[in-house]
N, CA, C and O atoms as a DFTB+ gen file, in Angstrom:
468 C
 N C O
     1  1     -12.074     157.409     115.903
     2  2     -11.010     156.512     116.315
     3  2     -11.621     155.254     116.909
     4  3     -12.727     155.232     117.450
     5  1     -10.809     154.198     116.766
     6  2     -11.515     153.020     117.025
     7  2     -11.084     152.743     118.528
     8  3     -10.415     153.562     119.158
     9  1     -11.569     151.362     119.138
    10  2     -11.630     150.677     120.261
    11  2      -9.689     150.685     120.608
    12  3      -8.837     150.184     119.875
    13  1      -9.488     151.312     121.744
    14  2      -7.765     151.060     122.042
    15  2      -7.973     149.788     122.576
    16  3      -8.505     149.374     123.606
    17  1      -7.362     149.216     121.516
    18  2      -6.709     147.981     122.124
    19  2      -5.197     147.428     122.142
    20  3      -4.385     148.045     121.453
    21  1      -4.830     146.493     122.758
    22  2      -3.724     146.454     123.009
    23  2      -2.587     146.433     121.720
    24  3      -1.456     146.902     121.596
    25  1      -3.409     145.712     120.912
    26  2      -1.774     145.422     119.596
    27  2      -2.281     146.926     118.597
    28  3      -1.688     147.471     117.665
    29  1      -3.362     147.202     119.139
    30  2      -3.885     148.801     118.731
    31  2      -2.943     150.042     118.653
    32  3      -2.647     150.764     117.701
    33  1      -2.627     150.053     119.757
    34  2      -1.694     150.927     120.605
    35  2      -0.104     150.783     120.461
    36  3       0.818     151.597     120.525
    37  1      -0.187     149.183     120.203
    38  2       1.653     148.698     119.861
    39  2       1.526     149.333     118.416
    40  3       2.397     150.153     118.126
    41  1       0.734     149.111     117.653
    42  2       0.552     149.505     115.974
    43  2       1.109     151.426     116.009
    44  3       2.099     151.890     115.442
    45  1       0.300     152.025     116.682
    46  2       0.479     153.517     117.082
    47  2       2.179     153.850     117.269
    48  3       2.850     154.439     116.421
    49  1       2.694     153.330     118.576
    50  2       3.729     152.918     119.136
    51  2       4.842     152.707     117.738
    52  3       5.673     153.565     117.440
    53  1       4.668     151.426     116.994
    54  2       5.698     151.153     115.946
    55  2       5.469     152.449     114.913
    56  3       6.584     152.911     114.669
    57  1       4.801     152.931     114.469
    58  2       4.781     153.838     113.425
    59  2       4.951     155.150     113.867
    60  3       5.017     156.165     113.174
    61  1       5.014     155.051     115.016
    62  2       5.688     156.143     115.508
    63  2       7.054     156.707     115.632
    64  3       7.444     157.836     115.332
    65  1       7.966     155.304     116.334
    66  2       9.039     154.687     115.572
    67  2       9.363     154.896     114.618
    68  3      10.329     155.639     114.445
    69  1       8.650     154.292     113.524
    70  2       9.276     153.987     112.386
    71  2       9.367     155.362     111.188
    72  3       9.875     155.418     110.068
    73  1       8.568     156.459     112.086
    74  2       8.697     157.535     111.160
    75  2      10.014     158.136     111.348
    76  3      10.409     158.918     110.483
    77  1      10.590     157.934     112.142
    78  2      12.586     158.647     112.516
    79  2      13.725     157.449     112.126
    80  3      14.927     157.716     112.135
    81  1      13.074     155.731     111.690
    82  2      13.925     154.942     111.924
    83  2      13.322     154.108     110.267
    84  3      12.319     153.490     109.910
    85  1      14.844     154.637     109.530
    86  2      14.812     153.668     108.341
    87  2      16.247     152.939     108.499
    88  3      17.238     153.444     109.027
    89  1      16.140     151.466     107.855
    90  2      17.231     150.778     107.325
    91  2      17.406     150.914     106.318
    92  3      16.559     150.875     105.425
    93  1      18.823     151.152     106.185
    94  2      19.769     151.525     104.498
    95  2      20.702     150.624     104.201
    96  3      21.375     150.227     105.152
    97  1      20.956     150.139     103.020
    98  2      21.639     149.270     102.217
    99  2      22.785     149.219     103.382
   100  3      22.610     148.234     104.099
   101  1      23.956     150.046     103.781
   102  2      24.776     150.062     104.936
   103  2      24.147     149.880     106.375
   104  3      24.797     149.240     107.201
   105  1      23.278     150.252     106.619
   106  2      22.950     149.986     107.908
   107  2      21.551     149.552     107.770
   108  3      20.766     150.499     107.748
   109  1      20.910     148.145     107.649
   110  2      19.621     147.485     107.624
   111  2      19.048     147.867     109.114
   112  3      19.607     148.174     110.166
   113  1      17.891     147.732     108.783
   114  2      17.144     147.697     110.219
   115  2      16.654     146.181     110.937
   116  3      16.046     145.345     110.269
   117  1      16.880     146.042     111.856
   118  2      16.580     145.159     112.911
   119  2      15.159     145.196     113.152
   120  3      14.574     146.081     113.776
   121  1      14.689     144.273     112.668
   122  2      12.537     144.239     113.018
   123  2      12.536     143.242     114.095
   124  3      13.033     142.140     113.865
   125  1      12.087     143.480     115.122
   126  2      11.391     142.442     116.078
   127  2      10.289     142.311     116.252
   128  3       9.546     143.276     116.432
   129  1       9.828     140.908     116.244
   130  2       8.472     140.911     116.499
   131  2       8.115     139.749     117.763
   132  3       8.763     138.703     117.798
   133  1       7.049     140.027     118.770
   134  2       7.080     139.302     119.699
   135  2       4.926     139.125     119.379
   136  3       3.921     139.810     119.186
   137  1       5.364     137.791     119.522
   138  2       3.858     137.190     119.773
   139  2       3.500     136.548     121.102
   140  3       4.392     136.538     121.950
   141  1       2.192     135.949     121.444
   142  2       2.502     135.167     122.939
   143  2       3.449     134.267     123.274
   144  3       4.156     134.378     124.276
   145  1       3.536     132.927     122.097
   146  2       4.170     131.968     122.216
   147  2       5.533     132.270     121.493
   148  3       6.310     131.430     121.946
   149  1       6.084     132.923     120.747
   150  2       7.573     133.113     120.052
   151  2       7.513     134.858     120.118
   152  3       6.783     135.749     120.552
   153  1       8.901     134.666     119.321
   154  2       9.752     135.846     118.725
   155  2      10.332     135.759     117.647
   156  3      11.124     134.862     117.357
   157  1       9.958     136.803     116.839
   158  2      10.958     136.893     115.689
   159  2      11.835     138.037     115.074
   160  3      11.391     139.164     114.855
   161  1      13.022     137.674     114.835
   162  2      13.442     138.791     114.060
   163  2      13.867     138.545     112.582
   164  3      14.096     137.438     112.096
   165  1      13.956     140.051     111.778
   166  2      14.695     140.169     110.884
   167  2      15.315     141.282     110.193
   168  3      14.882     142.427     110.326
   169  1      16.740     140.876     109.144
   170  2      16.931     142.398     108.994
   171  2      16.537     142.656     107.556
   172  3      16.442     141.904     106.586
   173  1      16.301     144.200     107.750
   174  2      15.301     144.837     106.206
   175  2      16.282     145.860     105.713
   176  3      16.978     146.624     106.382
   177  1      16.213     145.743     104.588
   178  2      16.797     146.812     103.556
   179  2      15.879     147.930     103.440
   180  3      15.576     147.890     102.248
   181  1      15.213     148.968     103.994
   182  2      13.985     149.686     103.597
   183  2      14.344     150.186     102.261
   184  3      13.457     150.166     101.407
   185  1      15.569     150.654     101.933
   186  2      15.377     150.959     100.144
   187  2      14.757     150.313      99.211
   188  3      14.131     150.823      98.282
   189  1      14.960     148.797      99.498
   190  2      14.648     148.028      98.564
   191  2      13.416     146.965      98.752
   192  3      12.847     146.099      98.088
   193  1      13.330     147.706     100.400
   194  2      11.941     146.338     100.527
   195  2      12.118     145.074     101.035
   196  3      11.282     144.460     101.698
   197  1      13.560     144.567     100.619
   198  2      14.016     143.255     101.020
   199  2      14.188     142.403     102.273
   200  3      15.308     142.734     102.662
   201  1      13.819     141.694     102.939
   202  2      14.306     140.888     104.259
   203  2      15.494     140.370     104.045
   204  3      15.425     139.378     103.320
   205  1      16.849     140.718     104.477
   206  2      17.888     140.395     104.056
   207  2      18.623     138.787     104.511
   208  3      19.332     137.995     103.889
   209  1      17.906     138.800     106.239
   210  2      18.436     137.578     107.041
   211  2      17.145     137.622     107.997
   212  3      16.638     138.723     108.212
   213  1      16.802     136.904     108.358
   214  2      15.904     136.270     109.252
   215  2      15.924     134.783     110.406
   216  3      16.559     133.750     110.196
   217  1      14.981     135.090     111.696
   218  2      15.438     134.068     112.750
   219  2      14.099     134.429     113.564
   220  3      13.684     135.535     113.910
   221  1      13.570     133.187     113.755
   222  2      12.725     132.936     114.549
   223  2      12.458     131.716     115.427
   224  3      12.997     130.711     114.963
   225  1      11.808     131.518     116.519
   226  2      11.476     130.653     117.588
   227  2      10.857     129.210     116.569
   228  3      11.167     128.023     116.460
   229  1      10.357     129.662     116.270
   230  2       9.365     128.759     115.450
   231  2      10.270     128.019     114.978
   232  3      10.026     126.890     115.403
   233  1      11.975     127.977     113.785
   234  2      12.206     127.066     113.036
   235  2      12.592     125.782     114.333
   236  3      12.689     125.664     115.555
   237  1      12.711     125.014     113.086
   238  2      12.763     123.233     113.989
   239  2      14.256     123.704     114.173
   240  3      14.262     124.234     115.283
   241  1      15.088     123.751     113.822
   242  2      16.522     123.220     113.884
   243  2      17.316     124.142     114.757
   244  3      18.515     123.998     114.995
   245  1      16.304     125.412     115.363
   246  2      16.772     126.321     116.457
   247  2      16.780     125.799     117.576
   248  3      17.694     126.092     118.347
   249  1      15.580     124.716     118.039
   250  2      14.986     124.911     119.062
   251  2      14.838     125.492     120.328
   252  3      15.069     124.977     121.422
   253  1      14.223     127.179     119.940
   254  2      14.361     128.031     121.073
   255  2      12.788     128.230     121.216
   256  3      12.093     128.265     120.200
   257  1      12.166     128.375     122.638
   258  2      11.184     128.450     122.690
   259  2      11.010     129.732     122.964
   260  3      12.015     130.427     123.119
   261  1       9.618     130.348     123.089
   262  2       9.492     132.181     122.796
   263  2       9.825     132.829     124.199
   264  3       9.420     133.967     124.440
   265  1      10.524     132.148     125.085
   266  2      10.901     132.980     126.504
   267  2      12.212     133.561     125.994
   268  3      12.799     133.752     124.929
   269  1      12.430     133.812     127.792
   270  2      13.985     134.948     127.252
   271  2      15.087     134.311     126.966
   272  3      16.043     134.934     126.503
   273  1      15.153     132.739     127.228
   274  2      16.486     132.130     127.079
   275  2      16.676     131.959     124.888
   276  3      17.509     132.219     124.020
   277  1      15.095     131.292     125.019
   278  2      14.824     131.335     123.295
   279  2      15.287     132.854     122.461
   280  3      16.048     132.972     121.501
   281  1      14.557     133.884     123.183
   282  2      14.618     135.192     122.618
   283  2      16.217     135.541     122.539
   284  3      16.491     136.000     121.430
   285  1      17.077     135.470     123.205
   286  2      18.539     135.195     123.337
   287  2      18.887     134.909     122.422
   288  3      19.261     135.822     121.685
   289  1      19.007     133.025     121.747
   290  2      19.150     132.227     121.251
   291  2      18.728     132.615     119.789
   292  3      19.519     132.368     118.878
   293  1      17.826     133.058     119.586
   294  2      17.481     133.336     118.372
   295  2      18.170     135.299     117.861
   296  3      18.287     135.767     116.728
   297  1      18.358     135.711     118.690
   298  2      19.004     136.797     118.425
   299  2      20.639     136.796     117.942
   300  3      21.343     137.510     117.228
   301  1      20.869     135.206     118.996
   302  2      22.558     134.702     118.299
   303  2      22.404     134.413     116.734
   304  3      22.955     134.816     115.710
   305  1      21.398     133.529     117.050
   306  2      21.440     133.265     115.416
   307  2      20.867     133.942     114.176
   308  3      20.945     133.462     113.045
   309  1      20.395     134.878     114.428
   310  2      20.169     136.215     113.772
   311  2      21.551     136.634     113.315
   312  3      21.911     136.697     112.139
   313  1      22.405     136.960     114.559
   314  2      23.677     137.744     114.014
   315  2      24.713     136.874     113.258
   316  3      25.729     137.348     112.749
   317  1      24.397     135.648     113.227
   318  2      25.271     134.696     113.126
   319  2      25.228     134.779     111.282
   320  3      26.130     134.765     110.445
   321  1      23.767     134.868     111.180
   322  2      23.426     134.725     109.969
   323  2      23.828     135.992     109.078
   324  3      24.203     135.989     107.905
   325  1      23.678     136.914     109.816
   326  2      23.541     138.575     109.095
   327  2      25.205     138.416     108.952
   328  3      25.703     138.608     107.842
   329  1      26.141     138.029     110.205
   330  2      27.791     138.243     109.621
   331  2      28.378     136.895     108.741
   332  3      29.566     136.666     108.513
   333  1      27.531     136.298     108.431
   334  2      27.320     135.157     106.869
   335  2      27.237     136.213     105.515
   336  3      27.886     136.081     104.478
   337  1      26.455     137.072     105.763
   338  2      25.580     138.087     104.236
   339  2      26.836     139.157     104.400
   340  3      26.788     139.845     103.381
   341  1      27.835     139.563     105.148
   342  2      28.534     140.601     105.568
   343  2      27.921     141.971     106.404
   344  3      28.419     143.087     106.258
   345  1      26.923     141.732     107.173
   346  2      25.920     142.955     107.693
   347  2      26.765     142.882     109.108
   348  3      26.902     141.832     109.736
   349  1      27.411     144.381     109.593
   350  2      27.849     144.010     110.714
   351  2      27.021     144.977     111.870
   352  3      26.968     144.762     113.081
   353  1      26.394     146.108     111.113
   354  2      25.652     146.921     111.759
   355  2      24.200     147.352     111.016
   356  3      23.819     147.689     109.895
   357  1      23.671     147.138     112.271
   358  2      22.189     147.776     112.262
   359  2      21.491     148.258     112.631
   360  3      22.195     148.268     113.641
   361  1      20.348     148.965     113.009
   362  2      19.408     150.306     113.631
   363  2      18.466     148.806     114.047
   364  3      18.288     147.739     113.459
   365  1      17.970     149.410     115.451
   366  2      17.287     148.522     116.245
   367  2      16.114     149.129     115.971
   368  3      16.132     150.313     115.634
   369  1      15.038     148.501     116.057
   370  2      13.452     148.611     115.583
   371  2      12.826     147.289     116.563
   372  3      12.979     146.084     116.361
   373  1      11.998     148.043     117.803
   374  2      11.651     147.043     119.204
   375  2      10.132     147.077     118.596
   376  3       9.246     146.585     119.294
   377  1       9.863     147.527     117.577
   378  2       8.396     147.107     116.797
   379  2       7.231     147.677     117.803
   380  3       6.387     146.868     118.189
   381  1       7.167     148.840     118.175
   382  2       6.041     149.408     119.252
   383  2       6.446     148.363     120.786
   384  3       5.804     148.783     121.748
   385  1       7.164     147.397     121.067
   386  2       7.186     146.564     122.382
   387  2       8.174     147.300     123.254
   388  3       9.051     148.060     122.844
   389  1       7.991     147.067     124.163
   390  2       8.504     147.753     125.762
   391  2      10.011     147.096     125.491
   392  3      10.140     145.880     125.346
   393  1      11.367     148.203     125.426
   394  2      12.781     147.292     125.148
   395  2      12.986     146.714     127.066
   396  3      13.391     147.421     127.989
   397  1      12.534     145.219     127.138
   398  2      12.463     144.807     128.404
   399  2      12.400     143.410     128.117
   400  3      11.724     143.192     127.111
   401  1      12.831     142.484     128.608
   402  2      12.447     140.903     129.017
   403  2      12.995     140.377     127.548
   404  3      14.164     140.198     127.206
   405  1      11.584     140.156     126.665
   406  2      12.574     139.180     125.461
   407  2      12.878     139.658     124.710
   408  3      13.696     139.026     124.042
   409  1      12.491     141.227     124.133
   410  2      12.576     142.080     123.574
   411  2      13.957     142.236     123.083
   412  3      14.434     141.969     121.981
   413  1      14.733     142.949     124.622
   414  2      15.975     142.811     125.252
   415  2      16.798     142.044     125.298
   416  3      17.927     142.518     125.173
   417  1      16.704     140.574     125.487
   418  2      17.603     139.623     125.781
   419  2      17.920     139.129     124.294
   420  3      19.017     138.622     124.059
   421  1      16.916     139.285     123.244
   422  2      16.980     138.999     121.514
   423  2      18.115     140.136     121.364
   424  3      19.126     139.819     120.738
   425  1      18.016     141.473     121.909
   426  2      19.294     142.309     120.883
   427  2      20.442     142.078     121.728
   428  3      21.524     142.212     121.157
   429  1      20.482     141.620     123.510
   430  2      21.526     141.050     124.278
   431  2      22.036     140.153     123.067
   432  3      23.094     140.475     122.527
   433  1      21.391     139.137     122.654
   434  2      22.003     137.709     121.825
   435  2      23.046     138.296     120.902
   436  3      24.269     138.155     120.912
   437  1      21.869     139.332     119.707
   438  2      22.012     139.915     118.761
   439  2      23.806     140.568     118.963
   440  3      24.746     140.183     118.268
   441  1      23.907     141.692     120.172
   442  2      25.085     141.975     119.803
   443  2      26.655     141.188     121.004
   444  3      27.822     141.573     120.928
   445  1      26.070     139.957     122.076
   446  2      26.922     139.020     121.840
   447  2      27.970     138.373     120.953
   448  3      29.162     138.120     121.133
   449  1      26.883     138.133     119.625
   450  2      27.020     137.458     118.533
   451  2      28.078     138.582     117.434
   452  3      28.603     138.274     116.364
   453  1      28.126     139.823     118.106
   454  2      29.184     140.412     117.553
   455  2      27.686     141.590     116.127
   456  3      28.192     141.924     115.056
   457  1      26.903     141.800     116.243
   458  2      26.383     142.942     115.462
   459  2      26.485     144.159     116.185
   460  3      26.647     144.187     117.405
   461  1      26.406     145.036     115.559
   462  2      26.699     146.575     116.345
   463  2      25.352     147.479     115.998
   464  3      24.865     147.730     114.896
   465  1      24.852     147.945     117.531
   466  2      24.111     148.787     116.971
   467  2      23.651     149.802     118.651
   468  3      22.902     150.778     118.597
């Protein structure tokens, strides 16, 4: 086994997860991903492989930066987008990260914005 390191251990963490938690054509899964400077989410079809809707810190025309007010903000517009495609529910997937701070305040946005999960 190699050196534990930190995104080591988140890697362990998500696939650990992800062995009880699939998204289905009716209910997509919710991927979050948190880096130092942003956050991103999106939702996945696991049948098919597909990224169905997607939202991250990074685009220009969001401008949310990767704290919790951004992480929020981009979780609105996540759902905003997914009840555009007709997706009204989905299985949450916190990607191996602690559900706390922006993690949290992204699926706060998320079901504000009216998604259910």
């Amino acid at each position: 086994m190699g050196k534990k390191t930190r995104s080591t251990l988140r890697n362990a963490r998500h696939v650990r997860i992800r062995k009880s938690l699939t998204g289905t054509t009716e209910k997509p899964r919710l991927a979050v991903y948190r880096s130092l400077k942003h956050i991103s989410a999106q939702i996945i079809d696991d049948t098919t492989g597909n990224t169905l809707v997607a939202a991250s810190s990074v685009e220009k025309d969001l401008s949310a930066k990767g704290n919790v007010e951004g992480a929020k903000a981009v979780g609105t517009k996540l759902a905003e987008r997914a009840k555009e495609k007709g997706i009204s529910t989905v299985v949450f997937d916190r990607g191996g990260f602690k559900y706390h701070g922006r993690v949290a305040s992204l699926a706060d946005g998320a079901r504000e914005a009216g998604l259910e999960f």
